[in-house]
MDAnalysis code that builds the backbone (N, CA, C; Angstrom):
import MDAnalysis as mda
import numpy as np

u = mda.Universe.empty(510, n_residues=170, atom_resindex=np.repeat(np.arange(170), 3), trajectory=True)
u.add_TopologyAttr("name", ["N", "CA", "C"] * 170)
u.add_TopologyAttr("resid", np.arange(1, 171))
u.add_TopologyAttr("resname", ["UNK", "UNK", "UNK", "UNK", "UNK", "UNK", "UNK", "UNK", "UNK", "UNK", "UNK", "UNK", "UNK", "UNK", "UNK", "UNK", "UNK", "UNK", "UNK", "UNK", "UNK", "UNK", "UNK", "UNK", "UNK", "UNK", "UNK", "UNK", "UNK", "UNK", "UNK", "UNK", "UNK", "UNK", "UNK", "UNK", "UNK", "UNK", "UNK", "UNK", "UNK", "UNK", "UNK", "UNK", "UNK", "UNK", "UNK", "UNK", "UNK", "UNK", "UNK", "UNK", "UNK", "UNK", "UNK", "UNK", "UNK", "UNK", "UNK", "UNK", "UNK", "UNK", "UNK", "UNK", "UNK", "UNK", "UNK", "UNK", "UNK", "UNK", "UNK", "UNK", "UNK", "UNK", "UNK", "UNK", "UNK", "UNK", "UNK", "UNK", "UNK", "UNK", "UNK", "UNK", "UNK", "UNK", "UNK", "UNK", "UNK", "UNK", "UNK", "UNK", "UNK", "UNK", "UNK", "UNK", "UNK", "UNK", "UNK", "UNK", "UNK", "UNK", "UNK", "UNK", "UNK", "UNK", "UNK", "UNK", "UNK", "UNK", "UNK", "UNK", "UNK", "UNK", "UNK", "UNK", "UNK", "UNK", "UNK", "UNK", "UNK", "UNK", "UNK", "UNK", "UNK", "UNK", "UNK", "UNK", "UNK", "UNK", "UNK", "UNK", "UNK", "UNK", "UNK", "UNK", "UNK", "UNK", "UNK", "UNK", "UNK", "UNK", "UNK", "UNK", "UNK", "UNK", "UNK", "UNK", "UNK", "UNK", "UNK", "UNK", "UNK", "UNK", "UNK", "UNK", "UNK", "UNK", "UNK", "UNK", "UNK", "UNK", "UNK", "UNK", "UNK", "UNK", "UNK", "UNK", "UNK", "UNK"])
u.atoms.positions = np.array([
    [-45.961, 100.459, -248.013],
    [-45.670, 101.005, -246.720],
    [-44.181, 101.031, -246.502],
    [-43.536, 101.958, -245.823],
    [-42.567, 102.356, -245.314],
    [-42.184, 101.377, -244.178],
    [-40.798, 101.131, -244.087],
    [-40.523, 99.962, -243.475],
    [-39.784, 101.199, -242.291],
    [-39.231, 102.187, -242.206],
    [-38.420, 103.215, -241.637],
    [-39.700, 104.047, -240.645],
    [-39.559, 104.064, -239.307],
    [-40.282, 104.442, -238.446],
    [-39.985, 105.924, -238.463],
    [-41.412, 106.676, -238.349],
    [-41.705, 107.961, -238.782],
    [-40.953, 108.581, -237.685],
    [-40.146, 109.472, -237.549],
    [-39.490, 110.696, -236.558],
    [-40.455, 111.298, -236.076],
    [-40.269, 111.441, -234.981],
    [-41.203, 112.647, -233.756],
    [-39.996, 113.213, -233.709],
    [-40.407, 114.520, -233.951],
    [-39.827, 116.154, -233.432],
    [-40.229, 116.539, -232.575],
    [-39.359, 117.146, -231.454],
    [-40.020, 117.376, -230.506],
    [-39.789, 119.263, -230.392],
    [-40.844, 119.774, -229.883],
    [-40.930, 121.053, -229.921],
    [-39.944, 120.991, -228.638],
    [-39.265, 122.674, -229.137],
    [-38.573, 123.274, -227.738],
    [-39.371, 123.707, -226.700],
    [-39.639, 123.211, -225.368],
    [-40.589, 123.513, -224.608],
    [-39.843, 124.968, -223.936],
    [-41.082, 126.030, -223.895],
    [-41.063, 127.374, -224.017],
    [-40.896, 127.782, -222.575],
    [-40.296, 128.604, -221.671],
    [-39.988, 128.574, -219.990],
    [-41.065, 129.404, -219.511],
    [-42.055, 129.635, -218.743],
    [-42.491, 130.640, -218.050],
    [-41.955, 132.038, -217.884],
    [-42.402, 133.127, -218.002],
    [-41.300, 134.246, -217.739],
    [-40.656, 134.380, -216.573],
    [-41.332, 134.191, -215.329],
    [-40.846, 133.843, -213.709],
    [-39.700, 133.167, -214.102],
    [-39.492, 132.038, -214.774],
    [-37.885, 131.219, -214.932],
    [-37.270, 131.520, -215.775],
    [-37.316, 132.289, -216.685],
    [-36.560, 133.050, -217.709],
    [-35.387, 133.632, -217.270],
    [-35.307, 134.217, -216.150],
    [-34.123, 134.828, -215.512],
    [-33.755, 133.743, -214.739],
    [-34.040, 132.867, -214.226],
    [-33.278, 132.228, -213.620],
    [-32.375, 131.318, -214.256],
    [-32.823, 131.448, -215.880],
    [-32.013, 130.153, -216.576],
    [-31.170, 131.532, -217.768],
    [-31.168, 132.645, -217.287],
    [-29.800, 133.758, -217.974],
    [-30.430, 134.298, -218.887],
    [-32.012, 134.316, -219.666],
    [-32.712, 134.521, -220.577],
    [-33.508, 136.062, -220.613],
    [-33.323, 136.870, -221.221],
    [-33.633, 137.944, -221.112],
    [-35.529, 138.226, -221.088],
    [-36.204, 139.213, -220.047],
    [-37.118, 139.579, -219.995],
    [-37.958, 140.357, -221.092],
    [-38.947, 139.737, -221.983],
    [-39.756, 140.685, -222.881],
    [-39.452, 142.094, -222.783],
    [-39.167, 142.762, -224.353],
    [-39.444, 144.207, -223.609],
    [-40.748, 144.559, -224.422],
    [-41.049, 145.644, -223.785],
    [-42.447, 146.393, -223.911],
    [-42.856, 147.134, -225.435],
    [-43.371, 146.539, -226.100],
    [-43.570, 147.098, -227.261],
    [-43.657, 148.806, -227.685],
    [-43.728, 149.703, -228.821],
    [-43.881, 150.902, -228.600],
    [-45.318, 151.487, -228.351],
    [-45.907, 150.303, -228.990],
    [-47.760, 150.997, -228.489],
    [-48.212, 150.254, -226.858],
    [-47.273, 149.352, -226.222],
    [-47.584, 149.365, -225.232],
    [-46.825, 150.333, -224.328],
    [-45.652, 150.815, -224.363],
    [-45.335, 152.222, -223.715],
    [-45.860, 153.580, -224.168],
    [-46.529, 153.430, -225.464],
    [-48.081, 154.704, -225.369],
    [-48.902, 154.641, -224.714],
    [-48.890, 153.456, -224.475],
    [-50.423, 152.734, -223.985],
    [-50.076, 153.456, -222.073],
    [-48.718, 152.867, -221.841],
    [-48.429, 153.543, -220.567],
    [-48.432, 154.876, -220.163],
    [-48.229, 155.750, -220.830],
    [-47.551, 156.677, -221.199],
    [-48.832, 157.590, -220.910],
    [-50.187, 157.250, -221.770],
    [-51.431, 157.728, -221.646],
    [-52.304, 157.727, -220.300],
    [-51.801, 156.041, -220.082],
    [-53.139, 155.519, -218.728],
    [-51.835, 156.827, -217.436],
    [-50.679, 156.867, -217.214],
    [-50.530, 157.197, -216.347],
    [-51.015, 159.231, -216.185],
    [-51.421, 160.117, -217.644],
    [-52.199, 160.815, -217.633],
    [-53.609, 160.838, -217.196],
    [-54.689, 159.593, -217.327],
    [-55.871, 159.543, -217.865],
    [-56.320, 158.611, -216.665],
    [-55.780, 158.028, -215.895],
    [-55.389, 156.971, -214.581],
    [-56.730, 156.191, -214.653],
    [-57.286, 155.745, -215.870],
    [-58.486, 155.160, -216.596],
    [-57.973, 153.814, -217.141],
    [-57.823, 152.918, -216.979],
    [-57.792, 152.057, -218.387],
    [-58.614, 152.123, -219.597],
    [-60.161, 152.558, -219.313],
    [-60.639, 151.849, -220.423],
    [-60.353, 153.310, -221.338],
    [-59.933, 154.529, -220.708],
    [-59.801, 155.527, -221.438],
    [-58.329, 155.259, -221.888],
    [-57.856, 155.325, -221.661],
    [-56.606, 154.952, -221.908],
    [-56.581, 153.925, -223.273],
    [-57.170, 152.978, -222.954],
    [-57.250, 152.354, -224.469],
    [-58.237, 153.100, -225.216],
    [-59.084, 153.530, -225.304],
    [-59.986, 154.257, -226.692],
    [-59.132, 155.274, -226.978],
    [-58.337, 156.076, -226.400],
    [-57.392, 157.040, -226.789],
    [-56.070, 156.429, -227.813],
    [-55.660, 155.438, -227.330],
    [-54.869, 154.373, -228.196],
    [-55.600, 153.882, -229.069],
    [-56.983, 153.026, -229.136],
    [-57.754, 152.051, -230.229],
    [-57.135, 151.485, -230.275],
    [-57.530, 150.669, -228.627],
    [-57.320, 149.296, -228.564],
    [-58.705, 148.931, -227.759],
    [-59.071, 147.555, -227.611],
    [-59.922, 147.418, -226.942],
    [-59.190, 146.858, -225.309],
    [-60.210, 147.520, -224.545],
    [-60.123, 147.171, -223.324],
    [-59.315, 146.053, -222.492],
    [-60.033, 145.063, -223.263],
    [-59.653, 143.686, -222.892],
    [-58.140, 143.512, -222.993],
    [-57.295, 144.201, -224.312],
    [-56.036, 143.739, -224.651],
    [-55.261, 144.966, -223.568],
    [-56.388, 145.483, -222.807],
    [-55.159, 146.277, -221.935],
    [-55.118, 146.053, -221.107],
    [-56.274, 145.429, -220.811],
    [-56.067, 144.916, -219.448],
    [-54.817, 143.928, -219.700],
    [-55.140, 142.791, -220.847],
    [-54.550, 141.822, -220.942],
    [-53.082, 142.331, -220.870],
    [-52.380, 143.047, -221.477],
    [-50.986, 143.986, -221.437],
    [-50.743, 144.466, -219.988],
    [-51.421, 144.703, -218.982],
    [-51.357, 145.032, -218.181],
    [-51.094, 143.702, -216.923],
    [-51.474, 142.675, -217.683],
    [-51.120, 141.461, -216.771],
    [-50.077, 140.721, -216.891],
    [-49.012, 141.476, -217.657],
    [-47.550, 140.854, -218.236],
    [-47.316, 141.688, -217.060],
    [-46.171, 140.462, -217.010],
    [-44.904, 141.062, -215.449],
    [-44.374, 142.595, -216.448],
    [-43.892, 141.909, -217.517],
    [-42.663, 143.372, -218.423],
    [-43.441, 144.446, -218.276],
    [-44.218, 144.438, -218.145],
    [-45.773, 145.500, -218.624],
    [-45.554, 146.159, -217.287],
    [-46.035, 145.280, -216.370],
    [-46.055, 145.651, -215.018],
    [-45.119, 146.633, -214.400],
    [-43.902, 145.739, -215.153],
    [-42.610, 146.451, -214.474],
    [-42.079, 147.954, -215.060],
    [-42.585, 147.839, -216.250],
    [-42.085, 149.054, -216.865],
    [-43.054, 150.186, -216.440],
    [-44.642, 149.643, -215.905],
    [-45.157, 150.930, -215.688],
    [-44.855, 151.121, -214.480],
    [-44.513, 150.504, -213.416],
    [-43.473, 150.857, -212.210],
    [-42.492, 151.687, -212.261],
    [-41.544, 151.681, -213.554],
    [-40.412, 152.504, -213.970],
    [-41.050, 153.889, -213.884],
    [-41.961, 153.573, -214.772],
    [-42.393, 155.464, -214.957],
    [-42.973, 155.754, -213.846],
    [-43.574, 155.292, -213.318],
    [-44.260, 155.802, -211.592],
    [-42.989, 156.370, -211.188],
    [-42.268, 155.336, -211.074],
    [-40.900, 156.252, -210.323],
    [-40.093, 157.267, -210.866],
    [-39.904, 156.939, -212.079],
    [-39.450, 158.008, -212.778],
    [-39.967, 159.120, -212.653],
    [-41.570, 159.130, -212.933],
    [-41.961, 160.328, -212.626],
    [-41.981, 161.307, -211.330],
    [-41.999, 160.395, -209.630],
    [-42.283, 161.301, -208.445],
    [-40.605, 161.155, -208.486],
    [-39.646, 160.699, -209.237],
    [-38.360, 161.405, -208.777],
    [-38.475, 162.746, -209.490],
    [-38.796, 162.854, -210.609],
    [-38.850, 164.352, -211.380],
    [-39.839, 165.333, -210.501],
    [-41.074, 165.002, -209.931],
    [-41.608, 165.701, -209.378],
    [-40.894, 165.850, -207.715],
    [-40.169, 165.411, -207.350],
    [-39.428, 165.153, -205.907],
    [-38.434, 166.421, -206.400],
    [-37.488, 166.095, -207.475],
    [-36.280, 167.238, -207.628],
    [-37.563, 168.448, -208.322],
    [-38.537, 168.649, -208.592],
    [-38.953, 170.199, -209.402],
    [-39.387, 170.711, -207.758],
    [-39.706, 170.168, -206.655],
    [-40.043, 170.694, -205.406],
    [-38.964, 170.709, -204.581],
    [-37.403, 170.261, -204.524],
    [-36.665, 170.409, -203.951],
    [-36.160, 171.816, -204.438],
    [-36.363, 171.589, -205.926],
    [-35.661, 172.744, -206.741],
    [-36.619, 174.043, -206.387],
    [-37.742, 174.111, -206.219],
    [-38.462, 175.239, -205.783],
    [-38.408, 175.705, -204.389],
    [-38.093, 174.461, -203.477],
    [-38.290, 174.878, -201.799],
    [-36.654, 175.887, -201.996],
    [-35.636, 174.958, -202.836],
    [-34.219, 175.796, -202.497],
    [-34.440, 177.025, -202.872],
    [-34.811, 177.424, -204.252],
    [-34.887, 178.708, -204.216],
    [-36.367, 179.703, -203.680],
    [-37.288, 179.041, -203.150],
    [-38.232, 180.014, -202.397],
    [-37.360, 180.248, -200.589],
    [-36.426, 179.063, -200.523],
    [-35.633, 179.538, -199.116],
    [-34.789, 180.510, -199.479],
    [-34.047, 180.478, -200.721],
    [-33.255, 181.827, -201.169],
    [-33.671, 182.833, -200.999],
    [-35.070, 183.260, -201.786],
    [-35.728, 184.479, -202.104],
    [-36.648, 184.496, -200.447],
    [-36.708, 183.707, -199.375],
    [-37.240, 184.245, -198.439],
    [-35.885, 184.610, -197.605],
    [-35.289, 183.867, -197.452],
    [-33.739, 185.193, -196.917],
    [-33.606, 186.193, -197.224],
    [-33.191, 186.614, -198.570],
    [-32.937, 187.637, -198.841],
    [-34.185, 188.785, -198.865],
    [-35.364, 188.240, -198.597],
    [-36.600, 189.223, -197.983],
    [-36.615, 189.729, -197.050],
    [-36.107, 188.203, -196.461],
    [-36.348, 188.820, -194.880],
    [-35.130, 189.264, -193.923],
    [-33.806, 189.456, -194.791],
    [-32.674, 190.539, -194.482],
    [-33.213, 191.256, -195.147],
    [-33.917, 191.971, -195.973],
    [-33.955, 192.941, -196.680],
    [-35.067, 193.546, -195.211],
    [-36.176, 192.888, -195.092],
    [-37.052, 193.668, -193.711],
    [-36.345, 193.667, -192.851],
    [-35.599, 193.089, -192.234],
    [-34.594, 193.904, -191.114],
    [-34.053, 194.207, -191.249],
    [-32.989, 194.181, -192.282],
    [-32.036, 195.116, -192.398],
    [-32.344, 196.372, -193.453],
    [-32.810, 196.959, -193.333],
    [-33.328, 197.829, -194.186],
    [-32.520, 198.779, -195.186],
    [-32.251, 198.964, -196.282],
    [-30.515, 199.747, -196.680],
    [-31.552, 200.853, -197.667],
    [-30.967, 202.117, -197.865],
    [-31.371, 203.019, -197.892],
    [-31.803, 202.915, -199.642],
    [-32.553, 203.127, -200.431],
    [-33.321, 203.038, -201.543],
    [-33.618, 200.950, -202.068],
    [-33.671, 200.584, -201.531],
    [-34.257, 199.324, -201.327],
    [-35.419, 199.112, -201.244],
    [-36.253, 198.057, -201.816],
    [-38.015, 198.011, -201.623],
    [-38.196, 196.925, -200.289],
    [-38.456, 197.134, -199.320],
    [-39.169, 196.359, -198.561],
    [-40.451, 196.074, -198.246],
    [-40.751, 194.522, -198.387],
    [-42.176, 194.020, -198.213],
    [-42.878, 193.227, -196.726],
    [-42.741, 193.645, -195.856],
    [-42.890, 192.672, -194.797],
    [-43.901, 191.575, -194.729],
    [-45.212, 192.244, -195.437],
    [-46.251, 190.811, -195.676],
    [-45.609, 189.883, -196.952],
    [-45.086, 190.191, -197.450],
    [-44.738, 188.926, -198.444],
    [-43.870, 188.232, -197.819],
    [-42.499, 188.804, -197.008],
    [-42.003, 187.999, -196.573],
    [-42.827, 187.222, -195.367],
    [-43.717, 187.652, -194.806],
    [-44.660, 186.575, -194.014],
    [-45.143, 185.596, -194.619],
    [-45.552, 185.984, -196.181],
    [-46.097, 185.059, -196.564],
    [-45.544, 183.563, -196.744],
    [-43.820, 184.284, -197.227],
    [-42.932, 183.186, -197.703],
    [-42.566, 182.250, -196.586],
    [-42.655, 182.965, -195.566],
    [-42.326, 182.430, -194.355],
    [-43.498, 180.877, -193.569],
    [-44.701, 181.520, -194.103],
    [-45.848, 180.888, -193.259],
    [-45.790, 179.690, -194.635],
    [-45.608, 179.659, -196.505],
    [-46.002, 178.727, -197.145],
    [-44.178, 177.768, -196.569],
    [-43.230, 178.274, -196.296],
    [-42.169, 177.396, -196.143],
    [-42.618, 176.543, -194.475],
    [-43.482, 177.111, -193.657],
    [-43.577, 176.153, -192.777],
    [-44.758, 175.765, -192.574],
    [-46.031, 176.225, -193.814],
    [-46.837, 175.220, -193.552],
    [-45.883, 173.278, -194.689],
    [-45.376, 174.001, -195.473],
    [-44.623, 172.728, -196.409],
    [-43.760, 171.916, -195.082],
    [-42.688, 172.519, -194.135],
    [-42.438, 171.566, -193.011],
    [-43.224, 171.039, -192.487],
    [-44.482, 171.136, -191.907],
    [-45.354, 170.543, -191.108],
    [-46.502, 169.875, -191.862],
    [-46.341, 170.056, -193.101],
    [-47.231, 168.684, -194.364],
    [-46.305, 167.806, -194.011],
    [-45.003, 167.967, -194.251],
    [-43.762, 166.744, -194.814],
    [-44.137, 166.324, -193.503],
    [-44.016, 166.525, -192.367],
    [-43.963, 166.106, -191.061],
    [-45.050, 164.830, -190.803],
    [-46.278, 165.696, -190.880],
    [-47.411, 164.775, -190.774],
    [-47.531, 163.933, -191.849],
    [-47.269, 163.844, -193.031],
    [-46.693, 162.679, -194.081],
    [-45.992, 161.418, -193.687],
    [-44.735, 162.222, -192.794],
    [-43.688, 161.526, -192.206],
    [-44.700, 160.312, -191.003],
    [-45.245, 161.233, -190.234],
    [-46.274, 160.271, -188.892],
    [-47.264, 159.180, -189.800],
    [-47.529, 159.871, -191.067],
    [-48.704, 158.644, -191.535],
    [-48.141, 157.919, -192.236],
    [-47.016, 157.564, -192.867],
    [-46.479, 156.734, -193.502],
    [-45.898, 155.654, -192.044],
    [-45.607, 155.923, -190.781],
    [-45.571, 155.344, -190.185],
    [-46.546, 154.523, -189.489],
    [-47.321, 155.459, -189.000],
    [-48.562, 155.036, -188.872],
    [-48.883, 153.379, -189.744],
    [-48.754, 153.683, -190.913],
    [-49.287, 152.872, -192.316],
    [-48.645, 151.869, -192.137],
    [-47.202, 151.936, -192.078],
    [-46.319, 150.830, -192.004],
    [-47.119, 149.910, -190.741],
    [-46.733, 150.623, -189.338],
    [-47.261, 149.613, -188.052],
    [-48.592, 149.109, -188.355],
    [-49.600, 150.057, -188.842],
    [-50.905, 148.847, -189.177],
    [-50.386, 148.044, -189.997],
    [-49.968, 147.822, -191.598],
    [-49.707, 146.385, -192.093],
    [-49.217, 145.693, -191.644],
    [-48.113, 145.977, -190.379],
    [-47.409, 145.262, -189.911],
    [-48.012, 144.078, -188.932],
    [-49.129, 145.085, -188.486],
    [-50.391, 144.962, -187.256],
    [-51.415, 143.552, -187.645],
    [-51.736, 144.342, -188.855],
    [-52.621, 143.433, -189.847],
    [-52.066, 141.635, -189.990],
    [-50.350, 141.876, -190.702],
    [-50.102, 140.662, -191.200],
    [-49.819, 139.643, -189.735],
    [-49.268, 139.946, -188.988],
    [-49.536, 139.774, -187.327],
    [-50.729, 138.877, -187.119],
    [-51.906, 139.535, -187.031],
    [-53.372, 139.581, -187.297],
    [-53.792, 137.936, -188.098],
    [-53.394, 138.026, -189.211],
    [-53.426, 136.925, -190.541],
    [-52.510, 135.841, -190.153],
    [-51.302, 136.000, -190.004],
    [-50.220, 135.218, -189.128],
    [-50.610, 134.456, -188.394],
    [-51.326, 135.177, -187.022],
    [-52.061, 134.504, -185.751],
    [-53.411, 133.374, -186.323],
    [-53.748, 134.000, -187.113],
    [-55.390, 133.686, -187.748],
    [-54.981, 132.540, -188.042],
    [-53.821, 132.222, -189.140],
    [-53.238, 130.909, -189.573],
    [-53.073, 130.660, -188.963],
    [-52.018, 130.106, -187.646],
    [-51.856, 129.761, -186.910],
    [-52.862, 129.027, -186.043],
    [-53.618, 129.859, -185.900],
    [-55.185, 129.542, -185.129],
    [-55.482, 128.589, -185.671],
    [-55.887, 128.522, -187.206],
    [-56.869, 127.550, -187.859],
    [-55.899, 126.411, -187.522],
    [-54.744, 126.432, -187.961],
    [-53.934, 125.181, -188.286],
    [-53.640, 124.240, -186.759],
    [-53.982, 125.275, -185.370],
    [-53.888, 124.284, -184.422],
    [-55.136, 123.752, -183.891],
    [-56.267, 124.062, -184.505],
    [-57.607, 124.085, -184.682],
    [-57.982, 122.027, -185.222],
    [-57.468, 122.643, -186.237],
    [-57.316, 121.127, -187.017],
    [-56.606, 120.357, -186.857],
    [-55.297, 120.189, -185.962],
    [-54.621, 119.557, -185.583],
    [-55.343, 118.629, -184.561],
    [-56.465, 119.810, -183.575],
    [-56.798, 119.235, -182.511],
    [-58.200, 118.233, -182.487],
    [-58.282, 118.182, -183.793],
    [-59.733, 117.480, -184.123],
    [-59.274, 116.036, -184.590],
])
Protein backbone atom coordinates (compact mmCIF):
# COMPACT_ATOMS: atom_id res chain seq x y z
CA UNK A 1 0.00 0.00 0.00
CA UNK A 2 0.77 3.49 -0.81
CA UNK A 3 1.71 5.57 2.03
CA UNK A 4 0.91 9.08 -0.31
CA UNK A 5 -2.85 10.06 -0.10
CA UNK A 6 -4.71 9.66 -3.40
CA UNK A 7 -5.53 13.37 -5.12
CA UNK A 8 -9.16 14.38 -5.72
CA UNK A 9 -9.54 16.45 -8.87
CA UNK A 10 -11.99 18.48 -8.82
CA UNK A 11 -14.15 19.08 -11.92
CA UNK A 12 -14.68 22.74 -13.19
CA UNK A 13 -18.20 23.33 -12.08
CA UNK A 14 -20.13 24.30 -15.37
CA UNK A 15 -22.42 27.95 -14.92
CA UNK A 16 -26.06 27.87 -15.94
CA UNK A 17 -26.59 29.82 -19.17
CA UNK A 18 -28.81 32.63 -17.22
CA UNK A 19 -25.15 33.37 -15.43
CA UNK A 20 -23.00 33.00 -18.26
CA UNK A 21 -23.34 36.62 -19.12
CA UNK A 22 -23.19 37.81 -16.02
CA UNK A 23 -19.72 36.34 -15.35
CA UNK A 24 -18.43 37.93 -19.30
CA UNK A 25 -18.95 34.33 -20.91
CA UNK A 26 -20.30 34.15 -24.22
CA UNK A 27 -23.94 32.72 -25.13
CA UNK A 28 -24.19 29.22 -27.18
CA UNK A 29 -24.61 29.84 -30.71
CA UNK A 30 -27.15 27.99 -32.71
CA UNK A 31 -25.94 25.20 -34.64
CA UNK A 32 -26.47 25.04 -38.65
CA UNK A 33 -29.22 22.31 -38.53
CA UNK A 34 -30.73 24.13 -35.75
CA UNK A 35 -31.09 27.43 -37.86
CA UNK A 36 -32.67 24.98 -40.68
CA UNK A 37 -34.55 23.67 -38.22
CA UNK A 38 -35.70 27.51 -37.69
CA UNK A 39 -35.67 28.51 -40.85
CA UNK A 40 -38.36 25.65 -41.83
CA UNK A 41 -40.75 25.73 -38.58
CA UNK A 42 -41.07 29.57 -39.28
CA UNK A 43 -42.50 28.41 -43.04
CA UNK A 44 -44.46 25.27 -41.81
CA UNK A 45 -45.48 27.10 -38.17
CA UNK A 46 -45.69 23.11 -37.18
CA UNK A 47 -43.06 21.72 -35.07
CA UNK A 48 -43.60 18.29 -35.57
CA UNK A 49 -43.52 19.15 -39.38
CA UNK A 50 -40.85 21.03 -39.17
CA UNK A 51 -38.78 18.29 -37.78
CA UNK A 52 -39.79 15.34 -40.29
CA UNK A 53 -38.83 17.85 -42.99
CA UNK A 54 -35.34 18.14 -41.21
CA UNK A 55 -35.24 14.17 -39.77
CA UNK A 56 -35.17 14.88 -36.60
CA UNK A 57 -37.42 13.56 -34.12
CA UNK A 58 -39.86 15.67 -32.45
CA UNK A 59 -38.72 15.44 -29.11
CA UNK A 60 -35.11 16.97 -30.00
CA UNK A 61 -37.10 19.96 -31.29
CA UNK A 62 -38.93 20.56 -29.02
CA UNK A 63 -35.93 19.95 -26.84
CA UNK A 64 -33.85 22.76 -29.17
CA UNK A 65 -36.58 24.83 -28.82
CA UNK A 66 -36.22 25.04 -24.99
CA UNK A 67 -32.62 26.55 -25.17
CA UNK A 68 -32.72 30.32 -24.36
CA UNK A 69 -29.96 30.61 -27.76
CA UNK A 70 -32.62 28.73 -29.66
CA UNK A 71 -35.24 30.87 -28.35
CA UNK A 72 -33.49 33.92 -29.01
CA UNK A 73 -32.38 33.41 -32.37
CA UNK A 74 -35.85 32.38 -33.50
CA UNK A 75 -36.97 35.82 -32.12
CA UNK A 76 -34.24 37.32 -34.46
CA UNK A 77 -35.87 35.97 -37.48
CA UNK A 78 -39.47 36.84 -36.38
CA UNK A 79 -38.15 40.21 -36.43
CA UNK A 80 -36.10 40.13 -39.07
CA UNK A 81 -38.65 38.96 -41.03
CA UNK A 82 -41.93 41.64 -40.26
CA UNK A 83 -39.06 44.31 -40.65
CA UNK A 84 -38.62 43.00 -44.36
CA UNK A 85 -42.25 42.60 -44.69
CA UNK A 86 -42.87 46.28 -42.90
CA UNK A 87 -40.24 47.98 -45.63
CA UNK A 88 -41.84 45.62 -48.93
CA UNK A 89 -45.37 47.50 -47.76
CA UNK A 90 -43.93 50.82 -47.06
CA UNK A 91 -42.14 50.34 -50.35
CA UNK A 92 -45.47 49.52 -52.14
CA UNK A 93 -47.87 52.10 -50.24
CA UNK A 94 -44.91 54.85 -51.53
CA UNK A 95 -45.16 53.97 -54.85
CA UNK A 96 -49.06 53.01 -55.19
CA UNK A 97 -49.29 56.89 -53.56
CA UNK A 98 -47.04 57.87 -56.57
CA UNK A 99 -48.95 56.11 -59.27
CA UNK A 100 -52.32 57.30 -57.54
CA UNK A 101 -51.23 61.06 -57.95
CA UNK A 102 -50.19 61.00 -60.99
CA UNK A 103 -53.75 59.27 -61.95
CA UNK A 104 -55.50 61.34 -60.36
CA UNK A 105 -53.79 64.69 -61.93
CA UNK A 106 -53.98 62.94 -64.95
CA UNK A 107 -58.28 62.75 -64.31
CA UNK A 108 -58.39 66.27 -63.60
CA UNK A 109 -56.18 67.60 -65.33
CA UNK A 110 -56.74 66.18 -68.47
CA UNK A 111 -53.78 67.10 -71.34
CA UNK A 112 -54.60 66.50 -74.78
CA UNK A 113 -53.53 62.75 -76.17
CA UNK A 114 -53.14 61.30 -72.64
CA UNK A 115 -55.10 58.05 -71.39
CA UNK A 116 -57.38 58.76 -68.61
CA UNK A 117 -58.93 56.23 -66.20
CA UNK A 118 -61.24 57.56 -63.58
CA UNK A 119 -62.37 54.10 -62.09
CA UNK A 120 -58.92 52.97 -61.52
CA UNK A 121 -57.99 55.93 -60.04
CA UNK A 122 -61.04 55.29 -57.61
CA UNK A 123 -59.86 52.24 -57.17
CA UNK A 124 -56.36 53.36 -56.04
CA UNK A 125 -57.91 55.76 -54.04
CA UNK A 126 -60.55 53.52 -52.04
CA UNK A 127 -57.41 50.40 -51.60
CA UNK A 128 -55.04 53.51 -50.14
CA UNK A 129 -57.82 54.33 -47.61
CA UNK A 130 -59.24 51.23 -46.92
CA UNK A 131 -55.06 50.41 -45.86
CA UNK A 132 -55.44 53.89 -43.54
CA UNK A 133 -58.36 52.74 -41.73
CA UNK A 134 -56.91 48.83 -41.23
CA UNK A 135 -53.63 50.60 -39.78
CA UNK A 136 -56.04 52.70 -37.70
CA UNK A 137 -58.17 50.05 -36.22
CA UNK A 138 -54.84 47.94 -35.64
CA UNK A 139 -53.65 51.05 -33.96
CA UNK A 140 -57.20 50.98 -31.39
CA UNK A 141 -56.61 47.13 -30.84
CA UNK A 142 -53.19 47.02 -29.96
CA UNK A 143 -54.32 49.47 -27.41
CA UNK A 144 -57.13 48.05 -26.48
CA UNK A 145 -54.67 44.80 -25.84
CA UNK A 146 -52.20 46.66 -23.96
CA UNK A 147 -55.07 48.21 -21.24
CA UNK A 148 -56.57 44.64 -20.83
CA UNK A 149 -53.06 43.05 -19.78
CA UNK A 150 -52.57 45.85 -17.98
CA UNK A 151 -56.26 45.30 -16.53
CA UNK A 152 -55.59 41.65 -16.06
CA UNK A 153 -52.11 41.94 -14.16
CA UNK A 154 -53.99 44.62 -11.83
CA UNK A 155 -56.57 41.79 -11.49
CA UNK A 156 -53.63 39.03 -10.33
CA UNK A 157 -51.83 41.86 -8.34
CA UNK A 158 -55.09 42.50 -6.27
CA UNK A 159 -55.79 38.60 -6.17
CA UNK A 160 -52.24 38.32 -4.44
CA UNK A 161 -52.69 40.75 -2.39
CA UNK A 162 -56.06 39.41 -1.34
CA UNK A 163 -54.79 35.95 -0.53
CA UNK A 164 -51.75 37.24 1.35
CA UNK A 165 -53.98 39.53 3.70
CA UNK A 166 -56.29 36.60 3.94
CA UNK A 167 -53.62 34.60 5.71
CA UNK A 168 -52.23 37.10 7.61
CA UNK A 169 -55.63 37.40 9.21
CA UNK A 170 -56.02 33.80 10.31
Amino acid sequence: MSTHPTRITHLKQVKPPEKADIFGQRQPKITPKQEEFLEILLLVHFISDAADRLHISERTARRWLALPHVQQALEDLRQERRAAIRNKIETALDLATDLLERTLHDAVYPQEGRWTDRERADKYVFALLKYAVDQREIDVLRARIAQLEADAQNVVDGTIRHQSDTIKKE
